[in-house]
LOMI-565303 format. One record per residue (C-alpha): x, y, z. Coordinates in steps of 0.2 Angstrom, whole numbers, padded with zeros to 4 digits, always signed. Each point is the difference from the previous one (the first is absolute). Example, Ala and Ser with C-alpha at 12.3 -4.5 7.8 and 13.67 -1.06 7.14 Angstrom:
2
+0062-0022+0039+0006+0017-0003
//
This chain:
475
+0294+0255-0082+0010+0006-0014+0016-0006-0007+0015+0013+0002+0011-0005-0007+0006-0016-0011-0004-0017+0003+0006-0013-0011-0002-0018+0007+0012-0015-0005-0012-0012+0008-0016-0002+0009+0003+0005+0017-0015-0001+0012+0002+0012+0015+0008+0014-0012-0016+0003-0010-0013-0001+0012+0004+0019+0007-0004+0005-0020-0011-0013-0006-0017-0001+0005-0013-0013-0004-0017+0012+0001-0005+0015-0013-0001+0017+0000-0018+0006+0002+0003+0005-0017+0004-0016-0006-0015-0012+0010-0011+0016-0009+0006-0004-0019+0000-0019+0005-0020+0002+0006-0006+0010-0017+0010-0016-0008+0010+0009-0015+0000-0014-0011-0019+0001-0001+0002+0018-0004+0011-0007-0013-0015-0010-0007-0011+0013-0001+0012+0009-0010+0003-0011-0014-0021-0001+0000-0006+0016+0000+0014+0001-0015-0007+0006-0016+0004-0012-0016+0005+0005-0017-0014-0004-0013+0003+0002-0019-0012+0000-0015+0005-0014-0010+0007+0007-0015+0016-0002-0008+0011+0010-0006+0017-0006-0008+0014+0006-0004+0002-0006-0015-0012+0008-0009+0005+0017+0003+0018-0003-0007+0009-0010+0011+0015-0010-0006+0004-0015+0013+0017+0000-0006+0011+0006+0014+0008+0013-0009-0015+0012-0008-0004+0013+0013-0019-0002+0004-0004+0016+0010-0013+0006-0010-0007-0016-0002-0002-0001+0018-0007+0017+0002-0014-0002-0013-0006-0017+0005-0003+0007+0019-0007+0015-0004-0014-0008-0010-0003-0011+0015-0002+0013+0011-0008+0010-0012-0015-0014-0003-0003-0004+0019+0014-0012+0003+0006-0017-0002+0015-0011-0005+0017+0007-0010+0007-0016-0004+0020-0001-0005+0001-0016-0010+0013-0015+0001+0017+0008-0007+0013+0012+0006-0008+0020-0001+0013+0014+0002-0005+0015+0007+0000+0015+0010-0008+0007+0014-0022-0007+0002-0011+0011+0008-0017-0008+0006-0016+0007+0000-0017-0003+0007-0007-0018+0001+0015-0004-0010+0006-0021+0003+0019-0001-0009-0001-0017-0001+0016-0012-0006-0004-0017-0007+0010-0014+0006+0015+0002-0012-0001+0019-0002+0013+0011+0007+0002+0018-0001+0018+0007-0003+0004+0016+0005+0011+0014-0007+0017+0006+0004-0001+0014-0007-0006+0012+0016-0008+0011-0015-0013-0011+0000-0006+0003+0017-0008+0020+0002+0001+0010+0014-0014-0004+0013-0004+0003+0017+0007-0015+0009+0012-0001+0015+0018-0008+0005+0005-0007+0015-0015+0009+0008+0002+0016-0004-0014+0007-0014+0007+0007-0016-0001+0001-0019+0012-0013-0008-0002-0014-0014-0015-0008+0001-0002-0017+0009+0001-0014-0015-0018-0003+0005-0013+0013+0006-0016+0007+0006-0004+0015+0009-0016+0005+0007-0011-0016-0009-0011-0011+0008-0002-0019-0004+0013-0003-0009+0012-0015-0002+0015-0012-0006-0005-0021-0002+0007-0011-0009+0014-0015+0002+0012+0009-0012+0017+0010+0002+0004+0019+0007+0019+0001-0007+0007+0018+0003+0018-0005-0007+0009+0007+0012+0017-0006+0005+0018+0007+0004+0003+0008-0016-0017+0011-0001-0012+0006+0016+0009-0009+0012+0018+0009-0003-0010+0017+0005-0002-0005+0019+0020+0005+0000+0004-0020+0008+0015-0009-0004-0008-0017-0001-0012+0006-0014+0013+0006-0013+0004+0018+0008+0018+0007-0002+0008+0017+0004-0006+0012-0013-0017-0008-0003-0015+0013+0003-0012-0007+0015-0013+0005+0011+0014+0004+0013+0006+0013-0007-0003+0015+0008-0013+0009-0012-0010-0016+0001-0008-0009+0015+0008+0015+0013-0011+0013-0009-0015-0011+0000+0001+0000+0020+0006+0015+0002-0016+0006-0013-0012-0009+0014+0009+0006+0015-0002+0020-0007-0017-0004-0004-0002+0002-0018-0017-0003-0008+0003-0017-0010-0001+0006-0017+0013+0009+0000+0011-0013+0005+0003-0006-0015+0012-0014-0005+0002-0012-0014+0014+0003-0012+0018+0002+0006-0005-0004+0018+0001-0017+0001-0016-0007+0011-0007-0016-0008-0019+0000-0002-0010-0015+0010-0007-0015-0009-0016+0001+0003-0009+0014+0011-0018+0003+0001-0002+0018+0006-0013+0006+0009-0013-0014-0005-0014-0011+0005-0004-0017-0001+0012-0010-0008+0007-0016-0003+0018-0006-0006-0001-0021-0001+0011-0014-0008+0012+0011-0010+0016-0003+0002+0013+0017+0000+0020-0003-0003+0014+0012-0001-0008+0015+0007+0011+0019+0002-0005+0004+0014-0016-0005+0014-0011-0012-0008-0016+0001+0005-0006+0018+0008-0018+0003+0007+0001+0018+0003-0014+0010+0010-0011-0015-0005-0013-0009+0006-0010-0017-0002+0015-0009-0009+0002-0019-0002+0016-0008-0005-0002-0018-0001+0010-0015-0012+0015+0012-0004+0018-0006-0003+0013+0012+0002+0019-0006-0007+0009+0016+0002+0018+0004+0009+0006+0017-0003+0003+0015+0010-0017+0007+0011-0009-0015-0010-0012-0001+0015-0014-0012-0004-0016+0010+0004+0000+0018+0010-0016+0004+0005+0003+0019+0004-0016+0011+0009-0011-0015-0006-0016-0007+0010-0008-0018-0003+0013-0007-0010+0000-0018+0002+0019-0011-0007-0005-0017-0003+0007-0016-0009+0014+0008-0004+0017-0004-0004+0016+0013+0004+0017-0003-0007+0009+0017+0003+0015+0011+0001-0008+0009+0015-0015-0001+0011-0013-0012-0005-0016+0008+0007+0004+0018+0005-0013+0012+0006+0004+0019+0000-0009+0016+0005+0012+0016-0006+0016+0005+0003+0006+0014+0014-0009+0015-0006-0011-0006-0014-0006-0014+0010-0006+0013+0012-0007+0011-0014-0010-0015-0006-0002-0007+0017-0013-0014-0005+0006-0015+0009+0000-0019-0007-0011-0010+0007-0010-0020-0002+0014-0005-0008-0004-0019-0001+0012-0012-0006-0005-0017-0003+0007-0018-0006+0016+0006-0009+0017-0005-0004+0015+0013+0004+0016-0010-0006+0016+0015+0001-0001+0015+0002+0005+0012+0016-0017-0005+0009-0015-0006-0001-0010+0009+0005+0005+0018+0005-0009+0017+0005+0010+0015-0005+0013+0007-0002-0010+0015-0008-0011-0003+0014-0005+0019+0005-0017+0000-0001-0003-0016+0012-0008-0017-0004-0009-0011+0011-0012-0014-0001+0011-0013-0012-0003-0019+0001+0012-0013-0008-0007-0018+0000+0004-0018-0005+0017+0004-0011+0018-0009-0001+0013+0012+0000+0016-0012-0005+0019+0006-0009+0017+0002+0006-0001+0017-0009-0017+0004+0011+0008+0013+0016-0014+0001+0010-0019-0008+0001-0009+0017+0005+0007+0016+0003-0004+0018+0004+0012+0012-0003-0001+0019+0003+0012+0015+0009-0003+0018+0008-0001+0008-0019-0015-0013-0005-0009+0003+0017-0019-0009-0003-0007-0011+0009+0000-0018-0002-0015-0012+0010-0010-0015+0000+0009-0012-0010-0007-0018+0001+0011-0016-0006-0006-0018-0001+0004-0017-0007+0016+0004-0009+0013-0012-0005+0019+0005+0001+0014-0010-0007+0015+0012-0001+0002+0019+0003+0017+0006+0003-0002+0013+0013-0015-0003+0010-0018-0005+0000-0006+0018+0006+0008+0016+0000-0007+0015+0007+0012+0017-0003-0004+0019+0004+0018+0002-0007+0001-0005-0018+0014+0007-0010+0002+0003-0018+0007+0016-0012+0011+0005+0017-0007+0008+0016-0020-0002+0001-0004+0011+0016-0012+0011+0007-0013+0005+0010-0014-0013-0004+0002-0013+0012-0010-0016-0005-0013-0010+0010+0001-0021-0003-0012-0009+0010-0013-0013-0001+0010-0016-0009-0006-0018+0000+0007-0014-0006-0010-0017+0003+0002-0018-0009+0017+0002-0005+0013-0013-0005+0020+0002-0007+0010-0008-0003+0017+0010-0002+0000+0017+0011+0014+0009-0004+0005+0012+0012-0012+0003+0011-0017-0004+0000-0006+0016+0008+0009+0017-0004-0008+0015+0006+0005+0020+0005-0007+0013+0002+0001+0016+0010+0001+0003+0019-0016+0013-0004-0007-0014-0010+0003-0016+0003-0008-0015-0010-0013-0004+0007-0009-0020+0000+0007-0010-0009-0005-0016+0001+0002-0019-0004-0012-0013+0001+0003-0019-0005+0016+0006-0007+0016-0012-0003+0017+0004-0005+0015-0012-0004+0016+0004-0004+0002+0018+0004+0016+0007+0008-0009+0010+0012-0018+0002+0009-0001+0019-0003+0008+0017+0000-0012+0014+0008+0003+0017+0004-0014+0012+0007-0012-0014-0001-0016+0000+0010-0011-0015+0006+0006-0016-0014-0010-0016+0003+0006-0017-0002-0015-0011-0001+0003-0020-0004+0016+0005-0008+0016-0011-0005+0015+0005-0004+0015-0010-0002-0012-0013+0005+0000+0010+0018-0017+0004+0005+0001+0023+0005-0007+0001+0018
//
């Protein structure tokens, strides 16, 4: 049956739920249960092709670096990775000592690899970072290069146990995104202005090819941190990455990614932790997220150049990692045209009083896509302000955000999941009358200290398996 209108209970009330609750799955859902998604995610990460370097080193010392945190070390940079790639690969090794620098392009069978007391400062100057072919928010464009980049290599990677330190703060990058909280005033340029981020949409919407959308100075759109365009193979492990303008990490149209051991300690404006965006087989493990926005958000194109692009995310695997605050933990959209489905979250502890939500998808009637298959287990939740999951075809940011591409949500599972501190609600979905959510469920779930059991609005078939909330078993 589906839920018409809203339904927000206080309490656990027996006979009330039964008319909307139902113990048994769709066909759909005993089908994905049969093929057993989890051993799909095992042959994933399986069949997942390694990185494999020639073991050469290449430092950057000895092509004119100065590790003394104010000589700018571009071209140092530069020539040490082009010999690598150049000779077949193998280690770029930055030293222990502070190197300045601006934007690093990688290359083939390139390893930038940060010893333990190593850590790369980057420049303030947005000179430094040449116009490339990147994206913003999820639409495609030519703006400042990411502080780190590849674009179209293979087997490529960044290791080490030393520091990524974009600089930003409220008096630089961060003042751009036009909030108050991050040093902006009236008078101060940003990317709200209305030559800025409204072009760049409006640019998609009309159709314009991508190189001629061209950004960068005056405009105000802060580059990524690090974004790997359009590659294969590749592995980012045990850096750690602070003070980043904008997203942090940005797996974009790539494939066969591994993110494993990385710290992120970063709380400015859209400082999402990792966005993996029209990616495939990229696996999020060991990781720790300490953001100003999402943790873990997976996107796939926004509005019409998500549809242009129209390669959905999908085997996003996320796996044994720490999200302290940030606006969720794990999320899927809001640049979400395109679609994702088949994303697994295992074994991690999501735990602040500045964490909003444990895991959230978030989408409206301009982002369309559809959104399935989406497989939670064994988390750990101490505190999140607004609730544990939150499923939304109405998401609203930058004013009114309808149209005529009416989402799909379906196929949710959450199994093995403990918290402590709800929130809100432990379960907030909507969708629409002509597209309800659709299976949602919750297996060996238990909830304490939430305000109330759920709020649902064109919900179809949620299950309630073994689940406590309140300490009140969900008939």
């Amino acid at each position: 049956m589906i839920i018409d209108k809203v339904i927000a209970f206080k309490s656990v009330v027996f006979f009330s739920i039964t008319v909307i609750l139902t113990t048994s799955c769709s066909k759909k859902i005993t089908a994905v249960s049969e093929s057993d998604p989890w051993k799909r995610m095992e042959l994933t990460i399986k069949n997942l092709p390694k990185t494999n370097f020639q073991n050469k080193t290449y430092n950057i010392d000895d092509y004119g670096a100065v590790a003394d945190g104010k000589t700018l070390n571009t071209a140092a940079f530069e020539k040490a990775i082009q010999n690598c790639t150049e000779n077949g690969g193998g280690k770029v090794l930055v030293p222990n000592g502070k190197y300045l620098t601006g934007a690093i392009h990688l290359e083939n069978n390139v390893n930038l690899h940060l010893e333990d007391n190593a850590e790369i400062l980057f420049s303030l100057n947005p000179k430094d970072y040449p116009i490339v072919h990147t994206s913003w928010e999820g639409t495609e464009l030519m703006n400042y290069s990411p502080l780190i980049y590849a674009k179209n290599k293979t087997n490529v990677a960044i290791t080490g146990k030393g520091t990524l330190n974009g600089q930003a703060d409220s008096t630089n990058w961060w003042i751009w995104s036009g909030g108050k909280g991050y040093g902006w005033k009236k008078g101060i340029p940003s990317q709200n202005d209305p030559a800025n981020r409204e072009v760049l949409v409006d640019m998609a919407e009309k159709g314009i090819p991508v190189e001629q959308r061209i950004f960068g100075d005056g405009r105000y759109l802060r580059p990524n941190f690090i974004e790997f365009f359009e590659c294969n193979t590749v592995l980012v492990k045990d850096i750690t990455v602070i003070n980043s303008p904008f997203w942090i990490l940005h797996p974009i149209k790539t494939n066969n990614m591994v993110i494993d051991g990385v710290t992120v300690n970063s709380h400015g404006p859209n400082n999402d932790g990792c966005d993996p965006e029209y990616s495939q087989n990229i696996v999020i493990k060991n990781c720790t997220f300490n953001t100003g926005d999402d943790c873990i958000a997976i996107k796939a194109g926004r509005d019409a150049d998500g549809r242009r692009v129209a390669i959905p995310s999908k085997n996003i695997i996320v796996q044994n990692c720490k999200m302290i605050d940030g606006h969720g933990g794990v999320v899927i959209g809001s640049e979400i045209s395109a679609g994702v489905n088949n994303v697994f979250v295992e074994n991690c502890v999501m735990d602040s009083p500045n964490l909003d939500r444990a895991i959230r998808i978030k989408t409206n009637s301009k982002r369309g896509g559809i959104i399935e298959d989406v497989y939670v287990r064994n988390l750990e939740v101490g505190t999140v302000k607004e609730c544990v999951l939150k499923l939304n075809m109405f998401y609203n940011v930058y004013g009114s955000q309808t149209g005529n591409f009416i989402p799909v949500i379906r196929n949710i599972n959450l199994e093995n999941v403990n918290v402590k501190n709800g929130g809100k609600y432990s379960v907030w979905a909507e969708g629409y009358k002509e597209s309800p959510v659709e299976n949602i469920t919750l297996k060996n779930v238990k909830i304490q200290k939430v305000d109330s059991i759920y709020l649902l609005k064109n919900v179809k078939n949620i299950n309630f398996i073994n689940t406590y909330i309140n300490e009140k078993k969900v008939e």
